[in-house]
N, C-alpha and C positions, 0 to 999 in steps of 0.2 A: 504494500500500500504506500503511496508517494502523501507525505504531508505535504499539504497546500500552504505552505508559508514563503510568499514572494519575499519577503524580505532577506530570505538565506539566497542572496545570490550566487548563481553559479552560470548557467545557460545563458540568463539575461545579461550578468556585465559582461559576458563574452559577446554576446551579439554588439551589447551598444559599444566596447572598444572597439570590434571589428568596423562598425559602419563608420567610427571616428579615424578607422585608422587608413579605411580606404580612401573616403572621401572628408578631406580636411574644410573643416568650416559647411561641413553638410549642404556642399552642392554637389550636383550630380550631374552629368553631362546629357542632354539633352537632344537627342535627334530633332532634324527639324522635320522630317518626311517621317511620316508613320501610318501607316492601316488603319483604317478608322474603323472600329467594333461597333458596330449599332447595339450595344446592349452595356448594361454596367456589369465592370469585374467582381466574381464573386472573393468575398474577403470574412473573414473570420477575425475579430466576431464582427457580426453585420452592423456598422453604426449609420449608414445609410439613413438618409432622410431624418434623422433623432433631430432633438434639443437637446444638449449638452450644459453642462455649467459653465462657466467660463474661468474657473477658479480649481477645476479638473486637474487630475495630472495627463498628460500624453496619452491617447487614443492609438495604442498600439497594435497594430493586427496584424493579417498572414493572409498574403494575396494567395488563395487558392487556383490556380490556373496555371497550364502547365507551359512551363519557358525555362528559359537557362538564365535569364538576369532579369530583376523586375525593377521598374523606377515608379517612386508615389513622389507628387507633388503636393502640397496643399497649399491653398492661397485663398486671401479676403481683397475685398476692398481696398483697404488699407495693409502696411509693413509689406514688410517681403517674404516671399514664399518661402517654407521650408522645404528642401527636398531632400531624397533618401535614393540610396541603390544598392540592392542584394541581391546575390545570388541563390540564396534560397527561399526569397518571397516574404521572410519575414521583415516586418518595417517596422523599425523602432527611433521615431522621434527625438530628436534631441530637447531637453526638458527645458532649458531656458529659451530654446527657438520658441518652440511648442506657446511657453505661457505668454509671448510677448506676442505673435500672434493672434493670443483669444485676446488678450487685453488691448491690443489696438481693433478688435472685430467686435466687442460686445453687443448684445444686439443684434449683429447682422450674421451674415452665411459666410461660409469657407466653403472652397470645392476640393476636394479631394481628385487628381487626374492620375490614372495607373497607367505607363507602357510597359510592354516588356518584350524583351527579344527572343526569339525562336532559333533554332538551332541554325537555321541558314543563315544567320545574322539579320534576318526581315524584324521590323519593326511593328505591335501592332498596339491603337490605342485606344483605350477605352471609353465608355461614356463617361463624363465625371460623375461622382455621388456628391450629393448635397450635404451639409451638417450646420443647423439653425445652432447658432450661440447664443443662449439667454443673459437676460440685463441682470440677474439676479445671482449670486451666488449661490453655493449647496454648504451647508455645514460639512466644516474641514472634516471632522473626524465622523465615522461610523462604527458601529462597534456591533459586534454579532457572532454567534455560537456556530463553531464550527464541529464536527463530529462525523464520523464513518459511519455509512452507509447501510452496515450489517447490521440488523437489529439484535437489542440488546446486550451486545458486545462494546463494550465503551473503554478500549484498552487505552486510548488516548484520544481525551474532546478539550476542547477548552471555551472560554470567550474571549475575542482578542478587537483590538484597538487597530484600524485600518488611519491612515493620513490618507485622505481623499487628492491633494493637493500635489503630493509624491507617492511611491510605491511601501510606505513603509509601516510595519507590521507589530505589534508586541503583543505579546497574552497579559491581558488582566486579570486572570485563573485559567490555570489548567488544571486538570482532578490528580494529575500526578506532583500539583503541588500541597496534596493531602492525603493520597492513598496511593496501594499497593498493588498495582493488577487490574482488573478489571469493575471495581467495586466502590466506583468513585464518579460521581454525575454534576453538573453544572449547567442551571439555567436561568429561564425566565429574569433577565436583567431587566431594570428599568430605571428610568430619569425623570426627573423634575423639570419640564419642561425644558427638554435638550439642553440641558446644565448638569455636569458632573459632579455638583456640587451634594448634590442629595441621588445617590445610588443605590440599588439593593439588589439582591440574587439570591437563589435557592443551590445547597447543595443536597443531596443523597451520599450517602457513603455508612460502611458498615464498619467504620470507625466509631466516626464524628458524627453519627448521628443524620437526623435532615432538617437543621436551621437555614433561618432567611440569614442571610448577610447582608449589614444596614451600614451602611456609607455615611458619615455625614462632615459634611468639612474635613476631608480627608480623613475621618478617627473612623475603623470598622469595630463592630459589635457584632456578635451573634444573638439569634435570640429564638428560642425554642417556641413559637407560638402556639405550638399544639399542648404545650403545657400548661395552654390558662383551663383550656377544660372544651373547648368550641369544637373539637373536632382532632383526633386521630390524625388527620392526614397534613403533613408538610403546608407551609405555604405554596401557592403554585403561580399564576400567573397573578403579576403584581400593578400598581400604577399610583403614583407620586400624585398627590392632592398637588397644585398650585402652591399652596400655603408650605409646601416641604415640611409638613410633620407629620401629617398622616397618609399610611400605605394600604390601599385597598386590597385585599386578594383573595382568591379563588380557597378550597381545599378539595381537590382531586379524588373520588375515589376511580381510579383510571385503569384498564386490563386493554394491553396490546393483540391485538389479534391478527392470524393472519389465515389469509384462504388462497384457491388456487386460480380465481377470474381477474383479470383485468389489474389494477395495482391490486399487489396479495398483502399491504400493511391495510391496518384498519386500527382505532383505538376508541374501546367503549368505555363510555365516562358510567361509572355503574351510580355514583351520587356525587353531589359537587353542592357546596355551598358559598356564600361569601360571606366576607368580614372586613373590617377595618383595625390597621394598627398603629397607635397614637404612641410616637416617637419619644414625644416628650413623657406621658405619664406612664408608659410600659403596658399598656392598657389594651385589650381585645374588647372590639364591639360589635353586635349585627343586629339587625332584628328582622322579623319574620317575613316580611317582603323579599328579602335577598338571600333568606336562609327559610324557606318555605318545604317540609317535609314531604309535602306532593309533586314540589317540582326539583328539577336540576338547575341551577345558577355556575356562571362560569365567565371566564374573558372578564371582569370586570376593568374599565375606564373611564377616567375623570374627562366632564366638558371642561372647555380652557377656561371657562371661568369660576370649575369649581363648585358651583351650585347643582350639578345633576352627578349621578353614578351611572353610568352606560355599563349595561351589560344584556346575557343571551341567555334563555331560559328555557327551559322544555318540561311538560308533563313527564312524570318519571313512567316509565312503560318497560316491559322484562327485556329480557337479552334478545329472546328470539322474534324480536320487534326492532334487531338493526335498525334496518334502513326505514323505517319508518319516524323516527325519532327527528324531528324537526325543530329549531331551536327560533325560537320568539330575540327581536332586536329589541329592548326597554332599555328603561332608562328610572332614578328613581330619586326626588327632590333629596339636598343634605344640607344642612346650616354646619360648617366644621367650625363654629366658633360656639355652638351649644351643643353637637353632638346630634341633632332631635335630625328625625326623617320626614320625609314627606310617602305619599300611596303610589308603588310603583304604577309605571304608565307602560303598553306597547306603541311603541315607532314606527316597525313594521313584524304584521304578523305572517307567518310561515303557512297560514293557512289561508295567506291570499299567492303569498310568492310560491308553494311549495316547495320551497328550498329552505337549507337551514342556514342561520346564519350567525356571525361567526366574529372575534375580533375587531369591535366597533371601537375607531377613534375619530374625535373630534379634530378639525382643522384649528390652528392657534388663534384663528382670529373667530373661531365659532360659526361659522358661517356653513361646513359641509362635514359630515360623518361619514368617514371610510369603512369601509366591514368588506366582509368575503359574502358570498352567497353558492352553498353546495348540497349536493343530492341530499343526505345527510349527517347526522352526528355533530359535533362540535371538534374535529380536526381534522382541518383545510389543504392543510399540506399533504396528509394520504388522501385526498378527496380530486378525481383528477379535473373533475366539473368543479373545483371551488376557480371563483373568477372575483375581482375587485368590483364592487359599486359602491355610488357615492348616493348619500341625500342630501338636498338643499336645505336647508334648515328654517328657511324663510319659505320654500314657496313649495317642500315636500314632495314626496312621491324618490322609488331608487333609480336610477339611471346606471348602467354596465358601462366603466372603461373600456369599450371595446381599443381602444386604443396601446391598453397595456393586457390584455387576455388572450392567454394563450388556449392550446388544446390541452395541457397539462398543468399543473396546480400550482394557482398563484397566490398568495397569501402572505404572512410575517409581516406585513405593511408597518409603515410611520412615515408621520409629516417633518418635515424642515421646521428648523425653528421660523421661518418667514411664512410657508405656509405654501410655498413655490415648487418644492419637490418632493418626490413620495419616494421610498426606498421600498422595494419589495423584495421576497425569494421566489423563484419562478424556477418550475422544473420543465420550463419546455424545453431542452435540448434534450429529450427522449422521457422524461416520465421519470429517472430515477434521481440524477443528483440535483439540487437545487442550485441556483447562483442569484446574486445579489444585482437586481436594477434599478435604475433612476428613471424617474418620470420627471418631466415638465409640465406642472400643474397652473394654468392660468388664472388669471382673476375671472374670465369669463367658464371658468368652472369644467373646459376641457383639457382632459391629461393628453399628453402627447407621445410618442413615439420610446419608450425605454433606450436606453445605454447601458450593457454590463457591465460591472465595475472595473475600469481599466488596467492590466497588467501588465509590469516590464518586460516579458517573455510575453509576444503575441498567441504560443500554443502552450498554455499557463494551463487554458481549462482544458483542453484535450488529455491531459494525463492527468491531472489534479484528478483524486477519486474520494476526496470528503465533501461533504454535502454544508451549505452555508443557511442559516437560519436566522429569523428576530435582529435585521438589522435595524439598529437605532442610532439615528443623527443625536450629533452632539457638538457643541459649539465650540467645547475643550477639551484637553485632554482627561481622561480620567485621573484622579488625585490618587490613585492605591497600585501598589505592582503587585503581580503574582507573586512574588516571595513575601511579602508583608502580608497578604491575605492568607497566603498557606501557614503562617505563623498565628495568626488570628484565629483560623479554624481549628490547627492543633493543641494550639492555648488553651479550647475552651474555653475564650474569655466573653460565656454566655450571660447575658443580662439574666436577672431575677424571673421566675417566671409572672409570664403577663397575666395582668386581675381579668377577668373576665366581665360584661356589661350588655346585657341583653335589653334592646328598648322596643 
């Protein structure tokens, strides 16, 4: 199994010294006659027609098409063009060409123009591809759970911290900076409105037990929340109130399944409740709208303003009623300066969409709710019909991103701190590994054309075999390394356990 971490150069600086060392000052020599292609060269990965950040690192890819030397140009408007020349098709940008480029283009288009020579020395060229530059940046950093693809073998996962801006990589936990073998799990990360400042994640381990681990101003805590009395099962999916002192989350009772049709994962939620945990007084709270013994509650997320609990809910019905199990989008009032609730509401029901749905997050400026929408269950990413919709929040009803939907399962979504891009994991390059993309999401409420996250080795995803998951924009870097938190987890330095507070 190959780890997916760009940041252990090897392949890649070899390419970009080779291209610097061919062509100095990254020009390339230019035929003036060339064969005109009536069609665009296919390139891996495809950023054709996208909207990009303009704050990106290099758009590095691999001219698929068969030749003995390829030449890629790119040019705006404005500066001067970068160009590149390989012999094995891979094109790797030089990084301060690259940024000086989108920053004299912002706003506007680059064209991308491929030739390449054939073995008779003919020249042939292709149609150029387009690439729209948005006015708006992307949060530098992303941060997201990496893990192999074998189920329930987790000999090595982590979550790790991506520079959007450069190629470069670090783990904010790995499970092997807690355990021994295979018995060691890390997830469900979350932030405070794309601020590192208030962080939290769940481990599993048959060490150390299954605490949240609570970030705050760079000091990590643990803290056993299943010991106030609320429920048996681990924290699980989490979300950062605006206020950064209270943590809303799920508790899982969850059984992985699998069968022999179409994707063979499946995972049955057998009961799930929520809760809130109040940072400051150590304190578990729920009450019976979110923790309701005839239904299932799960996904919970805070609107940007804090005033509502979003989350997905289903009548509890047995096992052998899979696919039937359809999950309600609500939402449910919260004062977090008294604790008191308001009477849960549905936003949309399942028995108008037939679908279940999944992951609802509110846009920063409040204005549009992201969620999945899939056959069944409540997990999107085994779900190959799970597709992204949005609702307007002002004038209602869901609308399908056909823009970012693939034939295979799109989900893990989050918003930019601006409101302008969406980060997803999408498994359409065959149904089984996930990868990480960007949308351009407009003020007129249409996403646009995705970009995967750019790598310094153009064939990065072709052998890369761990699967990318829950990417979340972040404005900073995160305040904790993976050795300070693996010392935190084996410390034990678990808070008291939490009072419990039913209202």
């Amino acid at each position: 199994m190959k780890p997916c971490h760009p940041n252990r150069r090897s392949l890649a600086a070899t390419l970009v010294l080779t291209v610097l060392l061919v062509l100095p000052a990254c020009k390339a020599h230019w035929p003036e006659k060339a064969q005109s292609v009536s069609r665009r060269p296919v390139l891996y990965p495809d950023y054709g027609d996208t909207v990009i950040a303009p704050n990106v690192a290099p758009l590095n890819f691999k001219i698929k098409e068969s030749a003995v030397r390829f030449l890629a140009r790119i040019a705006g408007e404005k500066g001067d063009a970068v160009e590149v020349s390989t012999r094995d098709g891979r094109i790797v940008f030089p990084e301060r060409a690259w940024k000086r480029l989108m920053a004299q283009n912002r706003g506007a288009a680059v064209w991308v123009t491929i030739t390449v020579q054939d073995n008779d020395g003919a020249y042939r060229r292709f149609e150029p591809v387009r690439i729209d530059i948005a006015r708006e940046d992307v949060d530098r950093y992303v941060v997201y759970r990496l893990i192999p693809p074998m189920d329930h073998f987790w000999v090595k996962m982590g979550i790790y911290q991506r520079d959007l801006e450069g190629f470069s990589e670090r783990p904010i936990i790995e499970n092997q900076n807690f355990s021994v073998g295979s018995d060691g799990c890390v997830n469900c990360h979350s932030f405070r409105r794309n601020r590192p400042d208030r962080m939290s994640l769940q481990i599993r381990s048959g060490s150390f037990g299954k605490p949240m681990i609570v970030i705050k101003d760079g000091v990590a805590r643990t803290v056993d929340t299943s010991a106030s009395g609320f429920s048996k099962s681990p924290a699980a999916y989490q979300s950062w109130h605006p206020d950064g002192r209270h943590i809303a989350y799920s508790v899982n009772k969850v059984m992985p399944l699998e069968h022999t049709i179409g994707e063979h994962r499946d995972v049955w939620d057998d009961d799930s409740d929520l809760a809130v945990y109040d940072t400051d007084t150590n304190q578990v709270s729920t009450t019976h709208d979110i923790a309701d013994p005839d239904r299932r509650e799960t996904w919970p997320s805070w609107s940007a303003d804090g005033r509502y609990l979003y989350f997905c809910s289903a009548p509890q019905l047995p096992m052998t009623q899979l696919h039937e199990v359809k999950y309600d989008l609500m939402r449910i009032p919260y004062d977090a300066a008294t604790g008191t609730w308001g009477k849960r509401e549905t936003i949309l029901s399942a028995a108008d969409t037939g679908m279940s749905a999944a992951q609802p997050k509110e846009s920063p400026d409040g204005r549009w709710l992201l969620f999945t929408l899939s056959d069944h269950g409540n997990f999107p990413v085994f779900q190959p019909t799970s597709d992204l919709y949005v609702i307007d929040l002002k004038s209602g009803g869901p609308k399908s991103l056909t823009a970012l939907n693939s034939r295979w399962a799109d989900s893990w979504h989050s918003w930019s701190s601006n409101g302008r891009w969406i980060a997803f994991a999408s498994k359409r390059e065959g149904g089984v590994l996930a990868r990480i993309y960007f949308s351009y999401f407009d003020r007129n409420g249409q996403a646009h054309k995705p970009f995967a996250m750019p790598q310094e080795d153009p064939s990065f995803y072709e052998s890369c075999t761990m699967t990318y998951n829950i990417p979340e924009l972040i404005i900073e870097p995160a305040p904790v390394s993976a050795s300070q938190l693996g010392r935190v987890i084996a410390a034990k330095t678990t808070l008291p356990a939490p009072s419990l507070v039913r209202k």
